[in-house]
Every structure is written in C-alpha cells, then in structure tokens.
C-alpha positions as CSV (number, residue, x, y, z in Angstrom):
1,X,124.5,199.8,-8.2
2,X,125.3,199.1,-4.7
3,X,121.8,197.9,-4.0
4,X,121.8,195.7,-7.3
5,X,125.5,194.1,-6.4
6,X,123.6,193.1,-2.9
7,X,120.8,191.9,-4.8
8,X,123.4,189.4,-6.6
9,X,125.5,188.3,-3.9
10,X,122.6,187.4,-1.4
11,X,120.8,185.3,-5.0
12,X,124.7,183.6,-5.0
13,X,124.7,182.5,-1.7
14,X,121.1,181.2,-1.7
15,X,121.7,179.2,-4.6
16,X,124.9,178.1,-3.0
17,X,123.5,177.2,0.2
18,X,121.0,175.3,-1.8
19,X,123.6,173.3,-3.5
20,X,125.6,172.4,-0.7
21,X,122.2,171.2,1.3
22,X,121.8,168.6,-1.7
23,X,125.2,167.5,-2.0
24,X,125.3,167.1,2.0
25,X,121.9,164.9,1.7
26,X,123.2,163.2,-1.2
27,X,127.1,162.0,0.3
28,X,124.3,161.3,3.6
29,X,122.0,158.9,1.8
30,X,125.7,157.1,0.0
31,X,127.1,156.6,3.3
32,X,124.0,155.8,4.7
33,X,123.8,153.1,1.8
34,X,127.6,151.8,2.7
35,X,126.6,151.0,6.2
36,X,123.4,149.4,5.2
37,X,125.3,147.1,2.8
38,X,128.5,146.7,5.4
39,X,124.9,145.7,8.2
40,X,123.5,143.4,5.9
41,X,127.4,141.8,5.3
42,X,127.6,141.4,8.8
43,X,124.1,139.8,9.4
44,X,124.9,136.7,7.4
45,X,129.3,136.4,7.8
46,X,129.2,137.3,11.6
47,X,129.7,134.1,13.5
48,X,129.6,132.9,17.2
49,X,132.3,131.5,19.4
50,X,131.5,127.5,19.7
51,X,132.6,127.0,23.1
52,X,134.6,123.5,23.9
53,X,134.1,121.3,27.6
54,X,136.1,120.5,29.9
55,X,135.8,116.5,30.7
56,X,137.9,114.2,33.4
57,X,140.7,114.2,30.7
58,X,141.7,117.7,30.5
59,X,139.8,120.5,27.9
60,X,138.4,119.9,24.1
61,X,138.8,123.4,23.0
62,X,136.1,124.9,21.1
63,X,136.3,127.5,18.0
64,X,136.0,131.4,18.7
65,X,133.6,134.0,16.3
66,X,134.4,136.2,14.0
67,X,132.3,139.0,13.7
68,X,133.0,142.3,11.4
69,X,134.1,145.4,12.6
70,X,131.6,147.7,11.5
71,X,133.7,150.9,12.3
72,X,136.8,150.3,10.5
73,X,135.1,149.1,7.4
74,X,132.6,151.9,7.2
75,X,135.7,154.1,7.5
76,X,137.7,151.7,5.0
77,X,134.6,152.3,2.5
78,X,133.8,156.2,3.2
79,X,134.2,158.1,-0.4
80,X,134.3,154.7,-2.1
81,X,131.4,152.7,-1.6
82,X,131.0,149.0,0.0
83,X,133.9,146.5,-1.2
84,X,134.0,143.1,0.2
85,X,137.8,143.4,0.4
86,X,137.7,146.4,2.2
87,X,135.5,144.7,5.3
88,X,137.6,144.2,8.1
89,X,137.2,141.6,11.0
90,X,137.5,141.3,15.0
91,X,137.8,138.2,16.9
92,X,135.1,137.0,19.3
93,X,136.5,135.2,21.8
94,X,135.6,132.1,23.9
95,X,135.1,131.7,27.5
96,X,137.0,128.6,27.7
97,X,140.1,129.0,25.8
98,X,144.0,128.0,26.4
99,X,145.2,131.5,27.3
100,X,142.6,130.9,30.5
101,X,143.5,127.1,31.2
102,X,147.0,126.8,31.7
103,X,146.3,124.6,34.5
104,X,144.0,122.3,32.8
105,X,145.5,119.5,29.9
106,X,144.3,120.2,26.8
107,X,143.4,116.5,25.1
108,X,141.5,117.6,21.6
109,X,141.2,120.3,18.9
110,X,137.6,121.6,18.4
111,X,135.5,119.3,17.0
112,X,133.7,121.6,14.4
113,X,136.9,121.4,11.7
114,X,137.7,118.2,10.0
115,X,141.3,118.5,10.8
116,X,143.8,116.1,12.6
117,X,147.1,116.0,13.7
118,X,150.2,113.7,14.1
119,X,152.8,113.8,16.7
120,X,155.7,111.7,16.7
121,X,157.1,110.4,19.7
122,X,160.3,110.3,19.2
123,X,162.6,107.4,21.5
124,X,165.8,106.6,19.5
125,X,166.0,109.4,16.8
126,X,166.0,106.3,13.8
127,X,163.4,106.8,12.5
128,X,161.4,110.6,12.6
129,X,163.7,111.5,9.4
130,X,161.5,109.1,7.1
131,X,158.5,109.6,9.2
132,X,158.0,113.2,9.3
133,X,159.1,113.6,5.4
134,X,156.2,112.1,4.6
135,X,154.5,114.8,5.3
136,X,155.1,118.5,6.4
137,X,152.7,119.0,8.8
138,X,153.7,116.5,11.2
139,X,155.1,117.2,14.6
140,X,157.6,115.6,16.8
141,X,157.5,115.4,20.5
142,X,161.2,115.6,21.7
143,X,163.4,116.0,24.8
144,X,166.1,118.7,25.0
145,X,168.9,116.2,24.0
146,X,167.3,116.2,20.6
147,X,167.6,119.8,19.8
148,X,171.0,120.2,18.6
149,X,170.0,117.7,15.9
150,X,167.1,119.5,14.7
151,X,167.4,121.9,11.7
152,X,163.4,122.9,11.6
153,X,162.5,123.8,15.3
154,X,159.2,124.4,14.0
155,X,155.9,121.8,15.4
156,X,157.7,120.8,18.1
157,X,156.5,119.6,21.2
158,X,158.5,119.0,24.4
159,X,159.0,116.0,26.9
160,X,160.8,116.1,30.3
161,X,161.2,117.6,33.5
162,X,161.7,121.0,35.0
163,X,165.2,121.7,34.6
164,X,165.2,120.1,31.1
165,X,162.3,122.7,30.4
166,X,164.6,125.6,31.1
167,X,167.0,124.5,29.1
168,X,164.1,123.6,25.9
169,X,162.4,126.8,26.2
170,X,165.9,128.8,25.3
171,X,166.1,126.8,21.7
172,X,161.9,127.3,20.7
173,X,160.3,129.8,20.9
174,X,156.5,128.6,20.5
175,X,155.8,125.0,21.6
176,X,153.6,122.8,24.1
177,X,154.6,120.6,26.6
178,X,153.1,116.9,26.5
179,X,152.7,114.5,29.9
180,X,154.5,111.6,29.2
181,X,156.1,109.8,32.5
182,X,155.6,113.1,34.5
183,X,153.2,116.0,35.2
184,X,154.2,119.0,33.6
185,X,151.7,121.7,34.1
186,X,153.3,123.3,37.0
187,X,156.2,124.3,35.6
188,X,155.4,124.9,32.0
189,X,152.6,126.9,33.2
190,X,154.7,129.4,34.8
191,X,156.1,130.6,31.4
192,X,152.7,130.6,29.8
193,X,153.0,127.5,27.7
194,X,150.2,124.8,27.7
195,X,149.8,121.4,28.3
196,X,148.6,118.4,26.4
197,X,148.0,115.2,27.6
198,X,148.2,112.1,25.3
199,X,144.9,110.1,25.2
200,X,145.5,108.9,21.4
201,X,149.1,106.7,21.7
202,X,149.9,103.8,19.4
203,X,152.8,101.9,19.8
204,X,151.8,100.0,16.5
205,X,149.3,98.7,14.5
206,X,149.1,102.1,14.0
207,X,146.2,101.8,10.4
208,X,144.2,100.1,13.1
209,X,144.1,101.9,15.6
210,X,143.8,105.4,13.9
211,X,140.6,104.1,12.6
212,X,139.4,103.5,15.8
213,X,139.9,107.2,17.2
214,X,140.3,109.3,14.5
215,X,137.8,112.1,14.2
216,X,137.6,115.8,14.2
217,X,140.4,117.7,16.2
218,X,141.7,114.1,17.4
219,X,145.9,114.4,18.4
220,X,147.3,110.8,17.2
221,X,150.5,110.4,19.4
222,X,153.1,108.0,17.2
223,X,155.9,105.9,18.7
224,X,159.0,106.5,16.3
225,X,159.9,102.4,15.3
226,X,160.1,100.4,12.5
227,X,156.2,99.0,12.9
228,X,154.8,102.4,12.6
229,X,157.0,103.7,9.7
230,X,156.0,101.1,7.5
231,X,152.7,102.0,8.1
232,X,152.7,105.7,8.3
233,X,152.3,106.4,4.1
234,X,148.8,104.4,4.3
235,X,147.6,105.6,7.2
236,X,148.1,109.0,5.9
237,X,146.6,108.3,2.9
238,X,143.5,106.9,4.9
239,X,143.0,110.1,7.1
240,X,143.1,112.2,4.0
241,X,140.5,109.7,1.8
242,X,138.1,110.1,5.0
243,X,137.7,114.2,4.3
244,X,140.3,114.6,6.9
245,X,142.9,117.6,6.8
246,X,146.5,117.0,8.8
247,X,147.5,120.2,10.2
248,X,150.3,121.4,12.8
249,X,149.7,121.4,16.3
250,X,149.7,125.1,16.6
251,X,146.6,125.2,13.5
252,X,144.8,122.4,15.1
253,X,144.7,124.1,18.7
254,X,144.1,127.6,17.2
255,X,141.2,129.0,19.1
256,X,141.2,132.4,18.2
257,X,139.4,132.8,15.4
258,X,137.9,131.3,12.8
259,X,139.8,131.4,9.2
260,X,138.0,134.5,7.3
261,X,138.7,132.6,4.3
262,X,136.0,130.3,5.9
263,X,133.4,133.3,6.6
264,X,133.7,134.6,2.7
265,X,132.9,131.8,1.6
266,X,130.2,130.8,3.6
C-alpha cells in the first residue's frame, strides 16, 4: 500500500512539474510577445533631439526626443498584454538647450513647430488691456512698476535693471528677462532665469512687418500704442490663416520634449 501511495505521489508531481514547465513557457512566450510589440512601438514613435545653433544673435533653440521607456512599459503591460496607453515616455535631451546657456540670449523658438508668439511691450499701460484680450496667449513684457496692476501674472516677461530684478522675481515665479536699453544676462543668470533678446520689434505698421519676419518659432516684440492696437485683430488673424499657432512664451521656448500627443499620432 505504501509502495502503491509512492507510486501515486511521484506520477502527481511528474504531471505537476509538467504543467508548470508549460505554463512557465507559455507566460514566457506572452511576455516575450509584449516586449516585441512595446520594440516594434518604439522603432517607429521614438524620436531624436533636433538640435538648434547658436548665431551672432544669441541661440535658436532646437526640439529634444522623445523616446519610450521600454522598462516601465513592459512592467506597465506584464499580466496584461501591450496597450498603447499603457507605454510610457522619457525625454531625450539636447546638447544645446536653455538650462545650459544662461549666458547666451536666446532670439528664436525651434524652427521645426509652426508656432509663434506675441509679446507686448508695454510703455504707458493704455493700451495692453485691449491688446492682450484679444487673445490669451499673448504675453506682456513689463517693468516691476507694473506688477501691482496685474491680476494674471502668468506670460510675463521682465524689463529693467538689477535691483528692479530683485524686486520682480519676488511677485513671478516663472518668467524671462528681455534686453531692452540694458544687458541683463548677468544678473538674471544668477537666479537661473534666461534671457531673450528682441530681434523682431515693431513700433507700427505692425501687418507689415509681421509678414516680413514671421516664421516658425519667430518672437514678435509689440509696442503697446494706438497704431498697433488697431492693427493687432488682423494681424492675428493673418498669422493663424498662414497655418501658424500663437503660443505662450514658456510653450514656444519649451525644449524638453516633444508633445507625446505629437508622437501618437505620427
């Protein structure tokens, strides 16, 4: 009997053994599958950084990668199976980039995204109400006397000197400083904020003269006066017919990474 119960328990754990082999080869080959399918994802949505220049102006900044992160998502998709919504994303970044080049004006946007955008100078504060309601994604370029009239301290960009600086960066939190009659690198550099350096400024005519300089990643510096409000609604109007998109300072000069939305759909 004893020899027989043996007999039965050796034949269980053979068969067992057997069973668990399969199923161990079988969960292999599925994983094995999810990584081929999360390889073959990354092979055609993986995308290199597009590096910018540096000319005598200052820096065009260029667009950084994205690539997938083959890790997480495999261990996102284990037990589950590949799902495009369960792929996750790391950022490849550029060799020139603002992080690097605090020192160094930055003039442009990358030039590989049709988008644009408008910074209003403002000088007497009667007129940036009507300008920048005419659209939300404008900025304005102020100095610190202009703060305490400011509700939305969002896309702002600052003007002045050192001291006024100190003062500036205690009301905003995330902004850029602009040359205008002074240098400004030194100083804002310090606190880790970059520098742009107008190269597009109108003073008016401004329909005209947007056509002659608008293209991708251009910044359009505006002088806040009558001439250029009156103007404003068509030229905005023109920039959008020619496939253009007006973004915030802080989307246009956003080097990190390209918009995944972009890769899915590529």
């Amino acid at each position: 009997m004893k020899s027989y119960l043996k007999y039965i328990i050796v034949i269980f754990f053979a068969l067992f053994s057997f069973y668990y082999t399969d199923k161990v080869i079988e969960l292999s080959n599925y994983n094995d599958t999810i990584l081929t399918s999360i390889n073959d994802y990354a092979s055609l949505k993986d995308t290199k950084c597009r590096e910018g220049m540096i000319n005598s102006d200052g820096i065009i900044l260029g667009l950084s990668g994205i690539n997938v992160d083959k890790n997480k998502s495999y261990s996102n998709m284990k037990g589950i199976g590949f799902k495009e919504e369960l792929i996750e994303y790391k950022k490849e970044e550029c060799i020139l980039n603002k992080d690097n080049n605090l020192d160094k004006y930055i003039v442009s946007g990358n030039k590989y995204k049709n988008n644009v955008s408008l910074v209003i100078n403002v000088i007497n504060g009667k007129y940036y109400g009507k300008m920048i309601s005419l659209n939300e994604n404008i900025n304005l370029l102020v100095n610190v006397n202009m703060i305490e009239n400011l509700e939305n301290k969002n896309n702002l960009l600052f003007k002045g000197n050192k001291e006024e600086f100190k003062i500036f960066r205690k009301s905003v939190d995330n902004f850029y400083c602009v040359k205008v009659d002074n240098d400004v690198i030194d100083f804002c550099k310090k606190y880790k904020v970059n520098s742009i350096k107008p190269i597009n400024s109108i003073e008016k005519d401004l329909l005209l003269n947007v056509k002659k300089v608008l293209e991708n990643g251009t910044i359009i510096f505006i002088d806040e006066n009558s001439y250029n409000l009156n103007e404003l609604g068509s030229t905005i109007n023109y920039i959008k017919s020619r496939g253009y998109n007006i973004v915030n300072i802080n989307q246009l000069l956003d080097w990190f990474y390209v918009d995944v939305n972009d890769i899915i759909s590529l």
